[in-house]
N, C-alpha and C positions, 0 to 999 in steps of 0.2 A: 145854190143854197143846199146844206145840208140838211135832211131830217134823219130825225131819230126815234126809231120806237121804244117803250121801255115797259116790258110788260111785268108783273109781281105773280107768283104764287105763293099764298101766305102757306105755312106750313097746316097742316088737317090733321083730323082722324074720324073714322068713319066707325060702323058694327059700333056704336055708342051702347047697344045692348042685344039680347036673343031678341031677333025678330025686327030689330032696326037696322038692316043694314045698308037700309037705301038713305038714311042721313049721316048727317057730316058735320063737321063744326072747324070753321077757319081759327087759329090760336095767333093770340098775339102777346108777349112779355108783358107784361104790369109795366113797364120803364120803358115801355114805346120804342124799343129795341130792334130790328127786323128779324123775323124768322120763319124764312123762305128766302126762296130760290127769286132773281130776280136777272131778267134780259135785257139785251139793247143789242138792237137791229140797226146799223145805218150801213149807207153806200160809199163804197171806194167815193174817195177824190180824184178827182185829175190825176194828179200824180204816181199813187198808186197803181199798180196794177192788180184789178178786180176781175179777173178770170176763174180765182178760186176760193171759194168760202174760209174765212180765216176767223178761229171759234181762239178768244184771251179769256183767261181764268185767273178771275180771284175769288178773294172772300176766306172767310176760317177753312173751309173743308176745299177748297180747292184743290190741295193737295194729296187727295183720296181720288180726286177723275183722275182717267188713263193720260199719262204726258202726251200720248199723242193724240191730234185733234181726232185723225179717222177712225179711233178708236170709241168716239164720244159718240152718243144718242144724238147731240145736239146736232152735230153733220152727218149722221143718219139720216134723221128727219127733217134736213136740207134739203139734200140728194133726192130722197124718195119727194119731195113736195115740188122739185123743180123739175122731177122725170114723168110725174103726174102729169103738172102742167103743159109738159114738152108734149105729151101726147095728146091732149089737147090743142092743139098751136097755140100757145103760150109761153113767150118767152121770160123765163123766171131769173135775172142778173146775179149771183151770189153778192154777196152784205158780208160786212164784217159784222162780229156775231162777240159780245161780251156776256160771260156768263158769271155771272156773282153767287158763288156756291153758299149757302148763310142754311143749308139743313144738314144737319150728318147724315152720311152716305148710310144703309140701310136701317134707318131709327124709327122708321113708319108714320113718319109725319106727312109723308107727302102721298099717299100712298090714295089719297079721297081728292 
């Protein structure tokens, strides 16, 4: 049995004014539109071979991340989450890893 995780970060903005900059506010389109960033986490199949973290990209701004995966935050923060656990003896399996790019790359929505 497969699972899958799928987690959202709505798009934000924070510093709402002088002196608030410890709030936030999540935005959402009037037309119930997504805008954010959204993941999904599952594990190799059988078949597969799951030896190494494999990061697919879509969504409108997809084509703004680096083509290559080691280049992306997302298997940064892999890497370093499974090298944590390693040194605790925990062993961490790499997951295929989909990224649904839905914020423009530096627009400061994500940023809270």
């Amino acid at each position: 049995m497969v699972s899958t995780l799928s987690v959202y970060a709505p798009a934000s903005i924070g510093n709402l004014s002088v002196g608030f900059d410890s709030l936030g506010l999540a935005l959402a389109p009037v037309d119930g539109s997504l805008l954010g960033d959204r993941i999904q986490l599952r594990p190799f199949n059988d078949a597969e071979d799951g030896s190494e973290w494999k990061l697919e990209l879509q969504g409108p701004f997809a084509a703004a991340l680096p083509a290559d995966p080691e280049q992306n935050v997302v298997i940064s923060c892999c890497r370093a989450f499974q090298d944590a656990a390693a040194e605790k003896g925990v062993e961490i399996r790499p997951l295929r890893i989909m990224l649904d790019k839905r914020l423009p790359i530096g627009s400061g929505l994500g940023s809270s």
